[in-house]
C-alpha positions in Angstrom: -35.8 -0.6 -163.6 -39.3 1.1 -164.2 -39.1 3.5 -167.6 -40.2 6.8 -166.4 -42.7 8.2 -168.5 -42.7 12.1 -170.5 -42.9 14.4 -167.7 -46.1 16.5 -167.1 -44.1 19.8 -165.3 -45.8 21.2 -162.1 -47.8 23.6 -163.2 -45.5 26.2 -161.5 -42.2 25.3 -163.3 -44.5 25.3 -166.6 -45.5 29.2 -165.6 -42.1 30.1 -165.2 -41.0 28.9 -168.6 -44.4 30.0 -170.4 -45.5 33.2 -168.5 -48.7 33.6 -166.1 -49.8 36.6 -164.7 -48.0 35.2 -161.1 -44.8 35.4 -162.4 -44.9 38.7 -165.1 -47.0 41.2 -163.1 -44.9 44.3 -162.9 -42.0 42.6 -165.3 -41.2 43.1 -168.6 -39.5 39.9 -170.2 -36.5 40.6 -173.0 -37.6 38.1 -175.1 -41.2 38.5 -175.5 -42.0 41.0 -178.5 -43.5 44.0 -177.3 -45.6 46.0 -180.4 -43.6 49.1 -180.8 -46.3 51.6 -182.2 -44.4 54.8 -182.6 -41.2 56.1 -184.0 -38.8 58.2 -182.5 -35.7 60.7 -183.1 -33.3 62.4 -182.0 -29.8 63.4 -182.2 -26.8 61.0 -181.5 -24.0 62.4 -181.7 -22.2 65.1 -178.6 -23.3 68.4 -178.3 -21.3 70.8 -180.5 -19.7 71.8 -183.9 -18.5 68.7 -185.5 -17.2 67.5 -188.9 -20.4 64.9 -189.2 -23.5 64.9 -186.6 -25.9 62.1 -186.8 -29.5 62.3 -186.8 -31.5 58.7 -185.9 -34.9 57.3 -186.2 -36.1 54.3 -185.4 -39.9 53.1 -185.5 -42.3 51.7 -188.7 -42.4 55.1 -190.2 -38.7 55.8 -190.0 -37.9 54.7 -193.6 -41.2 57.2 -194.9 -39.8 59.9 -192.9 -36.7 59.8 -194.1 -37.7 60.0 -197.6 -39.4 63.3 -196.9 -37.3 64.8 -195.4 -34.0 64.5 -197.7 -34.4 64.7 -201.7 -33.1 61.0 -202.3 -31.0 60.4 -206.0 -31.4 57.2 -205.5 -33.9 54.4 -203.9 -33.5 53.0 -200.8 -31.5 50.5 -199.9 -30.6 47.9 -197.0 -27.2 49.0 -195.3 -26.2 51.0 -198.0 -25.6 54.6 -197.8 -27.4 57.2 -200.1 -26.2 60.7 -201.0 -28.8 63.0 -200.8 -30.0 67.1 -200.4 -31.2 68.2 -197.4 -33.7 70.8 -198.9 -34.2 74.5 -196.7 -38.0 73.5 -195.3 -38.9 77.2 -195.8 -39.1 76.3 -199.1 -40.2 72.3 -199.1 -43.4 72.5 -201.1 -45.6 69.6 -202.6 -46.5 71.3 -205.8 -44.7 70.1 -208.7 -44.9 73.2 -210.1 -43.0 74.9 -207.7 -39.0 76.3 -208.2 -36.3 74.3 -207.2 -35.6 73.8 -203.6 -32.5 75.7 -202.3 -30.0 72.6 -200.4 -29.3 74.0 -197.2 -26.9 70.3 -196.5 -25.7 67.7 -198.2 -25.7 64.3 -196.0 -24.9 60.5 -196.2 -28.4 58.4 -195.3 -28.4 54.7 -194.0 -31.3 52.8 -194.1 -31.4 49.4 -191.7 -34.4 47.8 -192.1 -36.0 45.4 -189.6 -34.9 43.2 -188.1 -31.2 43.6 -189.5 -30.8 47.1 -187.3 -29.8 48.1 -183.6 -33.3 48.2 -182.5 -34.7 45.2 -184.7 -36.6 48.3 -186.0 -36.5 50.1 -189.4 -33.5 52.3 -188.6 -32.4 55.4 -190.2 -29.5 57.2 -189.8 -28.7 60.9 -191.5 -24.6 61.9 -190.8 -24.9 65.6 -192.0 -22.0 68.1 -190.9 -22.0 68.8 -187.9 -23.7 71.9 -187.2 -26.3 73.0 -184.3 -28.3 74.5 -186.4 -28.4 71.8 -189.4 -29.1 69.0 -186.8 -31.6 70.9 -185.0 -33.5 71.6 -188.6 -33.0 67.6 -189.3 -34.6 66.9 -186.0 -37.5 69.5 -185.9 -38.5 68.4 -189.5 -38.8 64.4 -188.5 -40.4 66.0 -185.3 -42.4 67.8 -187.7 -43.2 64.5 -190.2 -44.6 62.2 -187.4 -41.8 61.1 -184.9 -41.6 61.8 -181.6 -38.5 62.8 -179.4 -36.8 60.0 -177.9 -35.9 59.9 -174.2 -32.5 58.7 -173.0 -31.7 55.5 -173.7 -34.8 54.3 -175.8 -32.9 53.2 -178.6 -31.0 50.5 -176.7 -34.3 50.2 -174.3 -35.9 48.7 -177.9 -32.8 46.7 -178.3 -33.8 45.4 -175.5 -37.6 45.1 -175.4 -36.8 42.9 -179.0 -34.6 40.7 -177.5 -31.9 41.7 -179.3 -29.5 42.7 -176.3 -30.4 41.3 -172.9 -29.7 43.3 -170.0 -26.1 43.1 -169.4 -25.0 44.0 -172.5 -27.9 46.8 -172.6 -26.1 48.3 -169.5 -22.4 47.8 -171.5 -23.6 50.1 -174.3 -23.3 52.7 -171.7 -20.6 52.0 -169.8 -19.0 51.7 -173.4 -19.8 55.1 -173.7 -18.8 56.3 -170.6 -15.4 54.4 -170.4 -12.2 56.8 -169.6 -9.4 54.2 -169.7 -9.0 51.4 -172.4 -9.6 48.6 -170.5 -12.7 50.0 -169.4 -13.4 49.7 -173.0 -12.3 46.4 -173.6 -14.5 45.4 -170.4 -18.0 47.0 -171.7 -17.2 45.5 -175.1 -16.9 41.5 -173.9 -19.8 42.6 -171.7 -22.1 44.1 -174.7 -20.9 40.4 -176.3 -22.2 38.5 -174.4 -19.7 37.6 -171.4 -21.5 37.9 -168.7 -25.0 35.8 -170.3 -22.7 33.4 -171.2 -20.7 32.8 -168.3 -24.0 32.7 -166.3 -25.9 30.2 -168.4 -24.6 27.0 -167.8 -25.3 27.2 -164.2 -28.7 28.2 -164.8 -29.5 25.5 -167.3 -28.1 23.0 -164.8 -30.7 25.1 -161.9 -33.4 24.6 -164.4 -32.4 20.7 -165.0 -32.3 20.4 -161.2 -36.0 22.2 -160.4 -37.4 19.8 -163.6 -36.2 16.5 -161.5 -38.1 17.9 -158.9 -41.5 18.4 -160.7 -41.0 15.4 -162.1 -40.7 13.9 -158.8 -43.8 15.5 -157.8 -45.5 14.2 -160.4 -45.1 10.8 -159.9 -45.4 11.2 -156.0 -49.2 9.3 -156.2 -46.8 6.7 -157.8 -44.1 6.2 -154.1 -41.4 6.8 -156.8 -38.4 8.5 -155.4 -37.0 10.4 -158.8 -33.9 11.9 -156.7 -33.4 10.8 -153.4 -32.3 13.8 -150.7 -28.4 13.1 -151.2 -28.4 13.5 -154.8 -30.8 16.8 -154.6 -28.1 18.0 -152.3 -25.0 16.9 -154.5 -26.7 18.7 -157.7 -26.7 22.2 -155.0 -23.5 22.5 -154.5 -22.6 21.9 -157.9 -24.2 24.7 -159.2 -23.0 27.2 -156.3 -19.3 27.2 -156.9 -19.7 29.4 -160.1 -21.9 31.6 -159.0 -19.6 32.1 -155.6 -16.6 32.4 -158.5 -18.7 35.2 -160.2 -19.9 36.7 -157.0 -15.2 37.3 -156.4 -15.1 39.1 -159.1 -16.9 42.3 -157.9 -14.6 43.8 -156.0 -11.8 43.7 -158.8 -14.7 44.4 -161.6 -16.6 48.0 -159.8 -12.7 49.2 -159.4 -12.2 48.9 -162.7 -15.9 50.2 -163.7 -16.1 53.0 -160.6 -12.0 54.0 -160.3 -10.8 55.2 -156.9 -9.5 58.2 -155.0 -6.1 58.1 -153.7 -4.7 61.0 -151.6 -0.9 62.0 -150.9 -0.8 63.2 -147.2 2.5 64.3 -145.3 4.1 67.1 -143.8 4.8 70.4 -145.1 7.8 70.2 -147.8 7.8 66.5 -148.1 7.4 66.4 -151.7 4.3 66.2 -151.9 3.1 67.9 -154.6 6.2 66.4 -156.5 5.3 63.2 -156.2 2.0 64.0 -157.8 3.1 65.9 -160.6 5.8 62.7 -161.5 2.3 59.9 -160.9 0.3 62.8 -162.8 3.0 63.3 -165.5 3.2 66.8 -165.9 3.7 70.3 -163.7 0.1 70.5 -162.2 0.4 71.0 -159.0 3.3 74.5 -157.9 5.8 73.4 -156.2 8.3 75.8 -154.4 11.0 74.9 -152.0 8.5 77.0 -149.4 7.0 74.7 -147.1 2.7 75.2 -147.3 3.1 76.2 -150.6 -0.4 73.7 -151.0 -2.9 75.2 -149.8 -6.1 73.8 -150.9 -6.7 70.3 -152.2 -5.1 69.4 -155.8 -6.9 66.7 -158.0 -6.0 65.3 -161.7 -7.5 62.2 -163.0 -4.6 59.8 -164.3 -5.2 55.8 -166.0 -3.2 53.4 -164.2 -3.4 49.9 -165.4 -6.7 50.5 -167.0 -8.0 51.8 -163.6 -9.4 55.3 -163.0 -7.9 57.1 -160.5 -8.2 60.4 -159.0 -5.1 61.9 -157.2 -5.6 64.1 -154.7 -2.3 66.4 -153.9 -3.0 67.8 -150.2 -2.0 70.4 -147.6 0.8 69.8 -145.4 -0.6 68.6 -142.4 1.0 70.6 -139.3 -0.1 73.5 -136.4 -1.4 76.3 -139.2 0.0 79.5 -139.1 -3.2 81.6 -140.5 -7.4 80.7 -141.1 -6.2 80.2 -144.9 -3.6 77.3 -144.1 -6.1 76.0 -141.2 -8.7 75.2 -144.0 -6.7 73.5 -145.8 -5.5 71.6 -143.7 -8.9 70.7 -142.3 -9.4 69.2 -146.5 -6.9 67.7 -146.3 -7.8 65.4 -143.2 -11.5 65.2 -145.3 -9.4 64.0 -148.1 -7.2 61.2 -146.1 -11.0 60.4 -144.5 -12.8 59.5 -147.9 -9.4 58.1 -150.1 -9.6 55.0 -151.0 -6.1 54.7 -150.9 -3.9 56.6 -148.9 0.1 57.6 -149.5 2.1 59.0 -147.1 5.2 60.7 -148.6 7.8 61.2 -145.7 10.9 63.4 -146.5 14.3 61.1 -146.3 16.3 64.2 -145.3 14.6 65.4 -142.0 14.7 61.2 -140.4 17.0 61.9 -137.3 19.4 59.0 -136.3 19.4 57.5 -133.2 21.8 56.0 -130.9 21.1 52.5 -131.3 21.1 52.6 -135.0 17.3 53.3 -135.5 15.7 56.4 -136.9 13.4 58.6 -135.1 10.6 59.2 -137.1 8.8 62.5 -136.6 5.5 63.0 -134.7 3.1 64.0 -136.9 4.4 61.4 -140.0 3.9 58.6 -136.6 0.2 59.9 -136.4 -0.5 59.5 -140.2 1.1 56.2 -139.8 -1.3 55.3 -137.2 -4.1 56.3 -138.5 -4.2 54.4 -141.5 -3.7 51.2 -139.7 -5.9 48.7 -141.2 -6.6 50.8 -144.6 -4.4 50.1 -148.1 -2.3 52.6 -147.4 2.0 52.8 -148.7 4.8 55.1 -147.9 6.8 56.9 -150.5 10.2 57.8 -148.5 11.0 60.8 -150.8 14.0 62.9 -151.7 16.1 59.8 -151.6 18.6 61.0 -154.0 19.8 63.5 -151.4 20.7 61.1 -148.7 23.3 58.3 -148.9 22.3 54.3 -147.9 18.9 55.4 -149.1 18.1 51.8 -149.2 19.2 51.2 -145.4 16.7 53.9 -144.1 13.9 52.5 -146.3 14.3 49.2 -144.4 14.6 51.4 -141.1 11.3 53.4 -141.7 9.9 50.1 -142.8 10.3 48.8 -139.3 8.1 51.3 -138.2 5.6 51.8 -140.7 4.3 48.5 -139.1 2.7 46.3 -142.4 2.7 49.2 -144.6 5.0 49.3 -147.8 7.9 51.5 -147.6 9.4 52.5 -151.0 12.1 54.9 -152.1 11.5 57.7 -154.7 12.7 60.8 -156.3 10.4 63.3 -157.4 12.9 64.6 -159.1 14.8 62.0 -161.0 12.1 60.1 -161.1 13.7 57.2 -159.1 11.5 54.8 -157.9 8.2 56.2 -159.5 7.8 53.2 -162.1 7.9 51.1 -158.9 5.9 53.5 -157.0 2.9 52.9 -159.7 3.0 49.3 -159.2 2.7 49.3 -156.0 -0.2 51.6 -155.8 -2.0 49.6 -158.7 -1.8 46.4 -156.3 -3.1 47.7 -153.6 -5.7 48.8 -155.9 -6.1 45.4 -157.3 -5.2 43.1 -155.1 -3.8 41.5 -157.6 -5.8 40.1 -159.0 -6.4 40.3 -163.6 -9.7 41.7 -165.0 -11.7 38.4 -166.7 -14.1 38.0 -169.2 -17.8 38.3 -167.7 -17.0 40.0 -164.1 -19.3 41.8 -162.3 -19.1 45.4 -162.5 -22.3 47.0 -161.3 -24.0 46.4 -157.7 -27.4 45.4 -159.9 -25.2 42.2 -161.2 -23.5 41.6 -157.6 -27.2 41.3 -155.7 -28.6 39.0 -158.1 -25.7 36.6 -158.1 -25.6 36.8 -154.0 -29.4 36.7 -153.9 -29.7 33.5 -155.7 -26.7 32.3 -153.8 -29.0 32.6 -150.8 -32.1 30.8 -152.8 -29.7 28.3 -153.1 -28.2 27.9 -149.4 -32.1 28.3 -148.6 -32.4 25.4 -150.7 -29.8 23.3 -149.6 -30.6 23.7 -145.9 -34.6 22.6 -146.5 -33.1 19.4 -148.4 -31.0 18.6 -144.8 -34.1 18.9 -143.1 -36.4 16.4 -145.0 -38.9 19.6 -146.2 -41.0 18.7 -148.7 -39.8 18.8 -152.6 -42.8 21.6 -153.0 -41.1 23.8 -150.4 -37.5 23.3 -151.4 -38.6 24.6 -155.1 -39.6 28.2 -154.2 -36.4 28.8 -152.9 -34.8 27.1 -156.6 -37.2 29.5 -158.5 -36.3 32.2 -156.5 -32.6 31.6 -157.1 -33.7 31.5 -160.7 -35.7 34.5 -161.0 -32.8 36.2 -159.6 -30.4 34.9 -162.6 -33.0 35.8 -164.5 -32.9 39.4 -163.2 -29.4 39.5 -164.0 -30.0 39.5 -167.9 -33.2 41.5 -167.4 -35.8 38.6 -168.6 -38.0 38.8 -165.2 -36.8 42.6 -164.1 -39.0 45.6 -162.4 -39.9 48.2 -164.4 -38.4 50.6 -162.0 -35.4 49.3 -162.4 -35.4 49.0 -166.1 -36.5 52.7 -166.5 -33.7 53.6 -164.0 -31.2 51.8 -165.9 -32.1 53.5 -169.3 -32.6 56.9 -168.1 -29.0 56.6 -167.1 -28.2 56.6 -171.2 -27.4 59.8 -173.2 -30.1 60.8 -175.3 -29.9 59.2 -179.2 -28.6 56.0 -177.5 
């Protein structure tokens, strides 16, 4: 067998990996280093009176600004916090002549220096108490000494520029911030580790292995040397497509868990409702009276339920309104029922007449409801059961004509059935299905995975029909720049400025 000799990469596979002007107009790549000229500030801590507020700056003349503006007792040091006064600049003066200056603060300052920080910048960090007005002072005076107000986001946006966090775990620094629910957290946290990256490059090493056999056999074309014939070209494809398909599943689990839903608890007047919301909710939110229409308007309460988000929407009892101010809610309620996510249906076990042969006659309007979320992840809550006997007989019953919805039994009241009630819900949510390490959880991630699904069905479809190597490799790089714009190292700069604008300022 012929030794092949060192390969001399097409000149287009050597401008992906190296940079030209074709492939970085209009994109800023993560890992080149981008001169950072300025240094900014700004607050980072909420809004508000707090026991410690924290003051950052990042840039080359962080570490000089931060000596002028506090009275340090002691140099400077790497990661180690210094004591110092934070003097009243009415009376900051440069003469050494001049009184004592009065301490309006005392405060804690870090010093990070580069590239050992969160921006890969020098990095200072003041933690005064937190008041507006000593914060503001902190901030003007650094305004005041050279630095310039950061926007949102352009702390992590130079994490980013440095290479020091790649897109993904850019976008988990907010979604860190932002998380209601502990999973949530524990999401955004194997995100800003990594996950996502990680899980993503072994395909794309074995995309980039693939499009270098290809040069390669372009290279040695003038030679009639076949590097790969079509077969194993095509073999390679659908090797590296199954864990990108894999990835691709995980998005409808992951944006429920990022984004939360809306679930909305539709009956008829007096049903219980509003109790069945209070016991999912956990406390009295909603009034409840033995009146029927005591809801008149649209109820909501955010609750966590296995790590998910989601908003409950207590309604009006759908039925004929009796006055304009029943009729309107009524009409949000239907609105509500329209936009839910999830829908449940709480039917009241008392008021299910019997019939002759054994059945149940369900009543009209609960019938409507029941057909119109056919097809939608709906379940029924058959309340009030503790107040009829063989409670478990009529579920089965009203389960035989709910059609394929899921009829369970509850008690507002005693809280029967509620537990069970929870699951359920969370299910339908779900499908089932466990949160994982590196999921998708943002429509950005899910159109670059299907994207270069499609470069690489492209691909595979040009290798079937005998196209030329040259042609089969734009759709690989394409299927490559798009894993690429995954982890932000060939992405728009509209998009990158979207995503960081998105951050809360000091972040």
């Amino acid at each position: 067998m012929r030794k092949l000799p060192p390969v001399s990469f097409h000149a287009g596979y050597r401008e992906y990996l190296f940079g030209s002007a074709s492939f970085s107009r209009g994109h800023i790549a993560y890992n080149d280093q981008v001169p950072i000229l300025d240094t900014i500030a700004a607050i980072s801590t909420p809004p508000g009176r707090g026991g410690i507020g924290i003051v950052r700056l990042s840039g080359p003349d962080a570490l000089s600004i931060a000596q002028r503006l506090a009275n340090l007792r002691a140099p400077m040091e790497h990661a180690r916090a210094r004591l110092v006064d934070i003097p009243d600049p009415s009376q900051v003066s440069d003469d050494p002549e001049a009184k004592p200056e009065t301490r309006i603060d005392e405060a804690l300052i870090t010093w990070f220096a580069a590239p050992n920080s969160y921006t890969s910048e020098d990095v200072i960090e003041v933690a005064a108490h937190g008041s507006p007005v000593v914060l503001d002072l902190l901030l003007r005076r650094a305004l005041s000494l050279g630095a310039r107000l950061a926007e949102p986001g352009e702390f992590t946006q130079r994490a980013f520029l440095s290479g020091r966090l790649d897109l993904t775990q850019a976008e988990a620094v907010r979604d860190l911030i932002d998380a209601q629910t502990l999973s949530q957290a524990r999401l955004a946290a194997s995100q800003m580790g990594g996950a996502l990256s990680a899980r993503v490059a072994p395909t794309k090493a074995a995309l980039i292995e693939l499009i270098a056999l290809l040069e390669a056999g372009i290279d040695f074309a003038e030679d009639d040397l076949a590097v790969a014939p079509a077969a194993e070209i095509a073999r390679r494809i659908d090797e590296i497509r199954p864990p990108l398909q894999a990835l691709a599943s995980t998005f409808a689990h992951g944006r429920i868990l990022h984004d939360g839903l809306t679930l909305a608890i539709v009956g008829r007047p007096n049903a219980g409702k509003s109790s069945v919301f209070n016991a999912l909710v956990e406390r009295e939110r909603a009034i409840v009276t033995d009146m029927p229409g005591t809801t008149r308007d649209t109820v909501t309460e955010r609750i966590a339920l296995g790590g998910i988000p989601l908003e409950l929407v207590d309604t009006a009892g759908l039925r004929e309104a009796a006055d304009e101010a029943e009729r309107l809610g009524i009409a949000r309620s239907r609105e509500a029922l329209a936009d839910a996510a999830i829908v449940l249906i709480v039917i009241d076990a008392t008021e299910i007449a019997g019939k002759s042969d054994g059945g149940i006659q369900l009543h009209e309007e609960d019938r409507r409801l029941i057909d119109a979320v056919s097809g939608r992840s709906a379940l029924i809550a058959l309340n009030k059961c503790d107040l009829v006997a063989e409670s478990l007989n009529r579920v089965d019953l009203v389960a035989a004509s709910a059609k394929t919805l899921p009829v369970l039994a509850t008690s507002a009241v005693t809280n029967s059935g509620i537990p069970k009630l929870r699951d359920a819900i969370l299910k339908l949510a779900t499908g089932g299905a466990a949160a994982e390490p590196g999921m998708l959880t943002s429509l950005r991630h899910y159109q670059a995975i299907t994207e270069a699904l499609q470069g690489l069905d492209d691909a595979g479809t040009a290798v079937s029909a005998d196209i030329p190597h040259e042609m089969v490799l734009l759709d690989l790089y394409r299927a490559l720049a798009d894993l690429d714009s995954l982890t932000g190292k060939t992405t728009p700069d509209d998009i990158l400025n979207h995503i960081f604008a998105s951050f809360c300022i000091g972040k």
